[in-house]
RODO-2510 file (C-alpha; in nm, 4 decimals, decimal comma):
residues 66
     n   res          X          Y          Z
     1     x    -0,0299     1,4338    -1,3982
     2     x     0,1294     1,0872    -1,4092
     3     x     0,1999     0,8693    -1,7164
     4     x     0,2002     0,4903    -1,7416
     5     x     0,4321     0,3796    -1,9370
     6     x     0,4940    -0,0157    -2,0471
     7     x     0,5290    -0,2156    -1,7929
     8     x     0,3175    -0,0622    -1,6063
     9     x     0,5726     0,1731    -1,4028
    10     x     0,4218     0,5505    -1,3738
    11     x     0,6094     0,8438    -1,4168
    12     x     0,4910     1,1294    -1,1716
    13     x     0,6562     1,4122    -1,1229
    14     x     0,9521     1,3015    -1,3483
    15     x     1,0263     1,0715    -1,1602
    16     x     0,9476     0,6723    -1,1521
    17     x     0,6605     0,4710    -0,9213
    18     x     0,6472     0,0882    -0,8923
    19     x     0,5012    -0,0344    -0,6242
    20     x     0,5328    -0,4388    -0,5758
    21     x     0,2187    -0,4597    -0,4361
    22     x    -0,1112    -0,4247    -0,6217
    23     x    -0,4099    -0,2736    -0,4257
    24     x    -0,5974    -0,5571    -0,4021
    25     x    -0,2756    -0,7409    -0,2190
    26     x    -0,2713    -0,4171     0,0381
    27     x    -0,6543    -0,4893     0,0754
    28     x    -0,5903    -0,8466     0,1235
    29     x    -0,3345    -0,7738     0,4117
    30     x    -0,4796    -0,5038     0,6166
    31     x    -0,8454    -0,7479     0,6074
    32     x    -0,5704    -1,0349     0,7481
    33     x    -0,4617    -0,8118     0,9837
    34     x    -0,7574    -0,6985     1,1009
    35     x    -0,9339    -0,9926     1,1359
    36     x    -0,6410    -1,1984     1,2911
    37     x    -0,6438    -1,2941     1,6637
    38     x    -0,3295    -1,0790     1,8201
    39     x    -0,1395    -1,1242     2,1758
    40     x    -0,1306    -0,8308     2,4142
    41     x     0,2664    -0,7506     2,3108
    42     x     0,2327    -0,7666     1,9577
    43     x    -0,0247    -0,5193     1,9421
    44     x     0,1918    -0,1581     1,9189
    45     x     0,4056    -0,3793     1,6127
    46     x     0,0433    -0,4215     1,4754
    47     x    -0,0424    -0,0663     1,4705
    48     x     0,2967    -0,0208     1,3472
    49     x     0,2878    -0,2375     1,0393
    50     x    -0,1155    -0,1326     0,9581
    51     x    -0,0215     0,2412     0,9565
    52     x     0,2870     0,1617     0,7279
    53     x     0,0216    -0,0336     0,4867
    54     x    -0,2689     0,1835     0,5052
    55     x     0,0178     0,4935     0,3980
    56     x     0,1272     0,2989     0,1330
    57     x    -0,2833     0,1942    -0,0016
    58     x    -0,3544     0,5948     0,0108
    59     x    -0,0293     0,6510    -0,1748
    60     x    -0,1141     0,3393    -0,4262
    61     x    -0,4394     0,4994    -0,4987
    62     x    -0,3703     0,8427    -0,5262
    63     x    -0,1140     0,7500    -0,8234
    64     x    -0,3419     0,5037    -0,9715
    65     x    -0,6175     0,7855    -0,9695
    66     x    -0,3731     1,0388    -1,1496
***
């Protein structure tokens, strides 16, 4: 079970969780993303950087949930 404490850092697990994005600003990013025209050679970095953003949404909401 996590705890928010002020400032709204949680404790989970004993241990501390900020995250310096909010989920709408994750949301906002991954629909710029994915609606943004992209060249041939930057598409593996895209997949790259949408993974590392859609791991960090699920892990946003899973602590937000708990």
């Amino acid at each position: 079970m996590a705890l928010t404490v002020k400032g709204g850092i949680k404790l989970v697990k004993g241990k501390g969780f900020v995250h310096p994005l909010s989920e709408q600003e994750i949301e906002f990013l991954l629909e710029v993303i994915a609606n943004a025209g992209h060249k041939l050679e930057d598409v593996q970095k895209v997949l790259q950087v949408t993974r590392k953003l859609q791991a960090e949404y699920k892990l946003l909401k899973k602590h937000l949930e708990e």
